[in-house]
C-alpha positions as CSV (number, residue, x, y, z in Angstrom):
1,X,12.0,-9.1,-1.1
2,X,11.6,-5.7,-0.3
3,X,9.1,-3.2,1.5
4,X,8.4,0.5,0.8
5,X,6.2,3.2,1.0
6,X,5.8,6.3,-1.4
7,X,4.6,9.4,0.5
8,X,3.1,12.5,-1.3
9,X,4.6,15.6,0.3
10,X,1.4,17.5,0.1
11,X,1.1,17.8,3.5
12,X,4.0,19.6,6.3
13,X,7.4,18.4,5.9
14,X,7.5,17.9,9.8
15,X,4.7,15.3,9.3
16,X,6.6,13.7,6.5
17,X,9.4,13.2,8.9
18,X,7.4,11.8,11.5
19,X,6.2,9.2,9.4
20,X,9.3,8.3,7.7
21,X,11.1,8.0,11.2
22,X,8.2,5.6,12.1
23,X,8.8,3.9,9.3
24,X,12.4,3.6,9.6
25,X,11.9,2.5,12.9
26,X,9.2,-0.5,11.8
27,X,12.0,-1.9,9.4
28,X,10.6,-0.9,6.1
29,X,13.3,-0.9,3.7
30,X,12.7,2.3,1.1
31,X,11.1,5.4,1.3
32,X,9.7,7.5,-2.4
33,X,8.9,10.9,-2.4
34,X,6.9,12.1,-5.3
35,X,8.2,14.7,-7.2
36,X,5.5,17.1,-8.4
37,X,6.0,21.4,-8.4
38,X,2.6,21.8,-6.3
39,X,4.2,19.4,-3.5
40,X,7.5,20.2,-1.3
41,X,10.1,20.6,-2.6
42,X,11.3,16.4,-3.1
43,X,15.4,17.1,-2.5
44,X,14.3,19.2,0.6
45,X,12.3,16.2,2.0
46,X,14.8,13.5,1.3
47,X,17.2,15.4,2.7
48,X,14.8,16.0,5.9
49,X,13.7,12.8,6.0
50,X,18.1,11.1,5.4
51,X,18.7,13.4,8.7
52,X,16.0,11.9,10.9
53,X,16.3,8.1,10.0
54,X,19.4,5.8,9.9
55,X,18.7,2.5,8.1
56,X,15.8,3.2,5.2
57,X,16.6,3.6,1.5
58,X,15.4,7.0,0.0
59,X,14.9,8.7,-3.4
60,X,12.4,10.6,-5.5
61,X,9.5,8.3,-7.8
62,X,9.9,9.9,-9.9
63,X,11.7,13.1,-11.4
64,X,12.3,13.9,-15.2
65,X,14.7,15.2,-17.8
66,X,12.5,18.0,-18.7
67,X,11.2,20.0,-15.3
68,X,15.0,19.6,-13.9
69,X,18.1,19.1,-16.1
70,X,19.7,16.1,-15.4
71,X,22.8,17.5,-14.4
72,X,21.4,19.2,-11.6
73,X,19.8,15.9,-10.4
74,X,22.9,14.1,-10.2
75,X,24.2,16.4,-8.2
76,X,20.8,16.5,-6.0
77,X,20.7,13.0,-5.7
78,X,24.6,12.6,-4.9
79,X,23.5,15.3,-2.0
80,X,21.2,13.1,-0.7
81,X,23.7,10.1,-0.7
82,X,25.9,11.9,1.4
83,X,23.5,13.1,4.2
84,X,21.9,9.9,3.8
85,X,25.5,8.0,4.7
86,X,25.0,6.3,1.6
87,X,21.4,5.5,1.5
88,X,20.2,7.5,-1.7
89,X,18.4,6.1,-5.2
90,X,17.2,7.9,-7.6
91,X,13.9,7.7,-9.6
92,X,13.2,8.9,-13.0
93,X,11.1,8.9,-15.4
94,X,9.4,10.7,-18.7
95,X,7.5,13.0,-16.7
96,X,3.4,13.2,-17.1
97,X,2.4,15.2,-20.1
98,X,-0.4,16.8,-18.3
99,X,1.8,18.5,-16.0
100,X,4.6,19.3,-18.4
101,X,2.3,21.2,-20.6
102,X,0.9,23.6,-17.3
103,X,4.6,24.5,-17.2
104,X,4.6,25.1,-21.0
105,X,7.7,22.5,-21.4
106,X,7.6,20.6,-24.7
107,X,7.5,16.5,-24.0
108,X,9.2,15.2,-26.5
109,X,11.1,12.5,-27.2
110,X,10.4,10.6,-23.5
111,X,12.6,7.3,-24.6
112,X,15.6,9.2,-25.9
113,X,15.4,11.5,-23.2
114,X,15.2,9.0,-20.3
115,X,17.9,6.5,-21.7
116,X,20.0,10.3,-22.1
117,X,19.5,11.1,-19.0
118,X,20.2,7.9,-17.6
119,X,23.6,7.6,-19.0
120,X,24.6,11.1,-18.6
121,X,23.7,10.9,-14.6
122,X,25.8,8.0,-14.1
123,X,28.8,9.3,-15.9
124,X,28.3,12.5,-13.4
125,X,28.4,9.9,-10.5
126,X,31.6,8.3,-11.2
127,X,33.4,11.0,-11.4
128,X,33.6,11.5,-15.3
129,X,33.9,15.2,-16.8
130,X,30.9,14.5,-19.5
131,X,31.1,15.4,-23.1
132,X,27.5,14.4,-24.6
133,X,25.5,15.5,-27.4
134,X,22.1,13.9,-27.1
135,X,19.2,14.6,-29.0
136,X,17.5,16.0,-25.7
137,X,20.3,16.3,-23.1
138,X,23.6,18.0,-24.1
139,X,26.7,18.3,-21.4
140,X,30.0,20.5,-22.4
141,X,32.4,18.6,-19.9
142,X,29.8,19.2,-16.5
143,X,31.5,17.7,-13.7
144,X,31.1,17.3,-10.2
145,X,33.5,18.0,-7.6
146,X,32.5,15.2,-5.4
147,X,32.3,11.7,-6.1
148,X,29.6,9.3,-4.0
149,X,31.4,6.5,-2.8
150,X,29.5,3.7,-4.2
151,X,27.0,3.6,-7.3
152,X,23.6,4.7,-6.8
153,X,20.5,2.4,-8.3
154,X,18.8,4.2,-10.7
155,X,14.9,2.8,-11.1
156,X,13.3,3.6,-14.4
157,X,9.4,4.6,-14.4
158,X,7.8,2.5,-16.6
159,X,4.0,1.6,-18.0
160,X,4.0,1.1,-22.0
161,X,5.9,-2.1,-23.9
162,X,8.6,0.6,-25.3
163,X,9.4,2.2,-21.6
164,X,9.6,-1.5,-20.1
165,X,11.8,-2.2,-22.6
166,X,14.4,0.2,-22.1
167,X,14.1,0.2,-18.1
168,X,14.8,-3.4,-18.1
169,X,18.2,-2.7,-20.4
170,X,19.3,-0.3,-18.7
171,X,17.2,0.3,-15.1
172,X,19.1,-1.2,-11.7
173,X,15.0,-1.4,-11.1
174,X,11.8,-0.2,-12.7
175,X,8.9,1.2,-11.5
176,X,5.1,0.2,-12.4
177,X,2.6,2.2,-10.9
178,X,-0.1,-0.4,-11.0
179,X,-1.9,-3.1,-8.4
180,X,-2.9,-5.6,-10.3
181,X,-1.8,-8.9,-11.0
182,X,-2.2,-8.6,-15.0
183,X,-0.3,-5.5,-15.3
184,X,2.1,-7.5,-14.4
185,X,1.9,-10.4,-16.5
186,X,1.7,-7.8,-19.2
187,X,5.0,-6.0,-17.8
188,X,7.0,-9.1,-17.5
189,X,6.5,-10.9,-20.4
190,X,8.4,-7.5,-21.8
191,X,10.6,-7.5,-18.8
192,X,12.3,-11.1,-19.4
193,X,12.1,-11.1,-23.3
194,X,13.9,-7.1,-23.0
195,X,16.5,-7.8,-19.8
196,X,17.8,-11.1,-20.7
197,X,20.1,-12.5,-18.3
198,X,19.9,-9.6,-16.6
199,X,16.0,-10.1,-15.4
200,X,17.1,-11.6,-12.0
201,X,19.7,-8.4,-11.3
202,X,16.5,-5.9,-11.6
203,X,14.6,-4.8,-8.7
204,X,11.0,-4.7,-10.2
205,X,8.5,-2.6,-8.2
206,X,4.7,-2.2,-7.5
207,X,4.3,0.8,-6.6
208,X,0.6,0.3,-5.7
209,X,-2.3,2.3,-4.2
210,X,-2.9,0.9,-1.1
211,X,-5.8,1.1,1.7
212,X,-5.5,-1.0,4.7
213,X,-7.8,-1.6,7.7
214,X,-10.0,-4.0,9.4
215,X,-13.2,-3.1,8.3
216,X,-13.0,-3.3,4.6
217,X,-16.0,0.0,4.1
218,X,-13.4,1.9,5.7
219,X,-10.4,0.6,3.8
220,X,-12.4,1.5,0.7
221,X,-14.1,4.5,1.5
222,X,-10.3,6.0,2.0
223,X,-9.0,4.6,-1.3
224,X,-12.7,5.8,-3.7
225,X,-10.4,9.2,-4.5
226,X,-7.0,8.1,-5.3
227,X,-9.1,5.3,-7.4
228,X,-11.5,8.4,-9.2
229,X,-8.5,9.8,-10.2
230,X,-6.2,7.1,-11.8
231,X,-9.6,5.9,-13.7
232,X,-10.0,9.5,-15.0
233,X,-6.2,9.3,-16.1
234,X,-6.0,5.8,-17.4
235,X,-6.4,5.3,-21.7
236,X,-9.3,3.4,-22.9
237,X,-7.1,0.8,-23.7
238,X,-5.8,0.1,-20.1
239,X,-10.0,0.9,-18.8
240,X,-11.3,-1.9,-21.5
241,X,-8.4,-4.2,-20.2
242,X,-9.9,-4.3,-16.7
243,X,-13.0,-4.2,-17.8
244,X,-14.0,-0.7,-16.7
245,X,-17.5,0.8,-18.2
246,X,-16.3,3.6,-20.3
247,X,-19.0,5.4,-19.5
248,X,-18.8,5.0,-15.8
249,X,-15.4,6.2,-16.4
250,X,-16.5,9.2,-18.3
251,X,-18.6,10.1,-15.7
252,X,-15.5,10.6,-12.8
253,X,-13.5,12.3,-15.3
254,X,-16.0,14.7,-15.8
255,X,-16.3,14.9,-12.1
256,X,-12.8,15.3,-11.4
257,X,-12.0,17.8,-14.1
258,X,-14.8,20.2,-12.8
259,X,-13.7,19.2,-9.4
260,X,-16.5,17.9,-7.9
261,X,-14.3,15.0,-6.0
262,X,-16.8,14.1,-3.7
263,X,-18.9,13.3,-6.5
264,X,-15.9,11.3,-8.1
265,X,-15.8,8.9,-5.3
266,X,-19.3,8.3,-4.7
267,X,-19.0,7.2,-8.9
268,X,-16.0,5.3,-7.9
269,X,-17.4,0.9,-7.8
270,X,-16.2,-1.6,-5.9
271,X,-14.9,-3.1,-9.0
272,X,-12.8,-0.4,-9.8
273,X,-11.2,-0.6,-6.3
274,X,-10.4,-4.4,-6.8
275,X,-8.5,-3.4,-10.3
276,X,-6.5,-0.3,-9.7
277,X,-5.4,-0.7,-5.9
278,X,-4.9,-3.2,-2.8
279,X,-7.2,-2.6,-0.5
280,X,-8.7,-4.3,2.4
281,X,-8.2,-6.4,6.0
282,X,-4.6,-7.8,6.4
283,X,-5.5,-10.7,5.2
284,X,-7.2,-9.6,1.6
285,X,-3.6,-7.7,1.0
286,X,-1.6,-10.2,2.2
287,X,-3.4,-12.7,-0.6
288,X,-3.4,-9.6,-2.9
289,X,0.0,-8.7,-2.8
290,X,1.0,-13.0,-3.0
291,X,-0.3,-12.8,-6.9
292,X,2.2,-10.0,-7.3
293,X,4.9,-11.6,-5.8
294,X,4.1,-14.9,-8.1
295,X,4.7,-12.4,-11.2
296,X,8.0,-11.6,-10.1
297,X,7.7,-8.7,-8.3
298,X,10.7,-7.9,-5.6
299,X,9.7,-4.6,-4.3
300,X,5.9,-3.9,-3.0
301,X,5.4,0.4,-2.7
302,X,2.8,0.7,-0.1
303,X,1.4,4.3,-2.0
304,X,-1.7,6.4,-1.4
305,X,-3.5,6.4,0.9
306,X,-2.1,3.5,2.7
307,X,-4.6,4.1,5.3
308,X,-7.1,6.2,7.3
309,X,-4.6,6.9,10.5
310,X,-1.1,6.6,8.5
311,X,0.5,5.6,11.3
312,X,-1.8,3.0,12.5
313,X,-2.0,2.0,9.1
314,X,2.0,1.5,8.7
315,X,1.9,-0.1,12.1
316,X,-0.2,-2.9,11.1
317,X,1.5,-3.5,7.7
318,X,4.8,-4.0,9.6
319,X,3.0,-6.2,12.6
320,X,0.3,-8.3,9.9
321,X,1.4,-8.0,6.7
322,X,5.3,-7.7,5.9
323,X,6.0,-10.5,8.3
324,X,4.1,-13.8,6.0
325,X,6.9,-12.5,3.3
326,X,9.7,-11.8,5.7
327,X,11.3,-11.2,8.9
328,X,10.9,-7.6,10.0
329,X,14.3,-6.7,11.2
């Protein structure tokens, strides 16, 4: 069982490091930067972050094939390995449409161009001059010049039945950005019937949103805006599945696209907290993430916000919560 956290790098890198030194320092096991134009720079911060901690597993969650070409991120990512000492995994994913079209790149193809991508970065790692003519990614014998000196897991990002599908065939781990315990029934009734004998070899992560402290108003009140927004993102499939008023939902989209965020949270209900993050005293996350764990979850992502002092916040995660799974080291 593993512990990690996902930091956004929307805030100064030197914080960042602070953080992820703490971090290291508590016994956490992986660190995920967020890769996103309007944020640092993500190779910039792993590297910052590899040079200030010794022990704690880093990589993006997640890039894509189409903002950075995936040739260039095996050589980013076998970068980071190196000033890591070794420490480096890589995160990848189809990229969010939203975003993609801002930048006025075409998303097309996400399967073919993930499972492309995939192959074509770990030829790159092994030393391989590649020859590849994919429908998305093409290579005319790119090569590194270096070589990492042992393989790098690659996590998939996953959410629908047809990305869960290929992550688990191909994916050293996937990631499922989601907190509750029936996402993950959903996700691993796929995950077993797609990965086969494989199922027990793939690190399957939550990467959940997360709001910890010992009064539960305050744990809330810090989570009501990452909430607003992954309601206003989410289909009306995924909203009906958890029983989300549509129109409620409506209503903070509206909100958020006008940006009126205050007025998002304030929409934001207690039940919408309960489906779409952890949140609470040590002991309601420590039940919370149990039900995950039960699914078959071996990585928990403590993500956004994580708390109202970070610090304190990761303090008492390492101190009440990581220890009724394991034995900090």
């Amino acid at each position: 069982m593993k512990f990690g956290l996902e930091f956004l790098p929307s805030i100064p890198t030197s914080d960042t490091i602070a953080l992820s030194k703490y971090a290291d320092e508590l016994g956490y096991d992986v660190i995920w930067v967020t890769d996103h134009y309007n944020n640092r720079n993500v190779y910039v911060t792993l590297t910052a972050i590899a040079l200030n901690t010794k022990r704690v597993a880093l990589g993006p969650s997640v890039t894509n094939p189409y903002v950075v070409n995936p040739i260039w991120t095996a050589s980013a990512i076998a970068s980071v390995d190196e000033v890591s000492n070794g420490r480096a995994i890589l995160g990848i994913g189809a990229g969010d449409k939203a975003t993609l079209e801002k930048m006025n790149i075409e998303w097309k193809s996400p399967l073919k161009a993930v499972r492309e991508s995939v192959e074509v970065i770990r030829r790159l790692l092994k030393g391989e001059v590649v020859q590849f003519d994919g429908e998305i990614i093409k290579s005319r014998g790119a090569a590194l010049s270096y070589k990492p000196p042992h393989e790098i897991p690659i996590y998939i990002g996953a959410q629908g039945p047809k990305m869960l599908a290929l992550a688990s065939t191909i994916g050293d781990g996937i990631l499922i950005n989601a907190s509750n315990p029936k996402d993950y029934d959903y996700a691993m009734n796929i995950i077993r019937k797609a990965a086969g004998d494989r199922v027990g070899k793939i690190d399957v992560v939550a990467c959940t949103s997360f709001s910890i402290d010992r009064d539960i108003n305050v744990a809330q009140k810090n989570v009501r805006i990452v909430v607003a927004f992954i309601v206003a993102g989410a289909s009306e499939e995924v909203l009906k599945s958890h029983n989300i008023d549509l129109e409620k939902a409506k209503i903070i989209g509206d909100y958020i696209s006008k940006g009126r965020f205050k007025d998002a949270s304030a929409a934001v209900t207690n039940e919408m907290i309960d489906e779409f993050s952890i949140t609470g005293t040590p002991e309601k996350c420590v039940e919370k993430i149990s039900e995950l764990l039960k699914r078959g979850v071996t990585q928990i992502v403590f993500g956004s916000p994580i708390g109202k002092d970070k610090k304190a916040a990761l303090e008492m995660i390492a101190s009440e919560v990581i220890p009724h799974f394991k034995q900090v080291k």
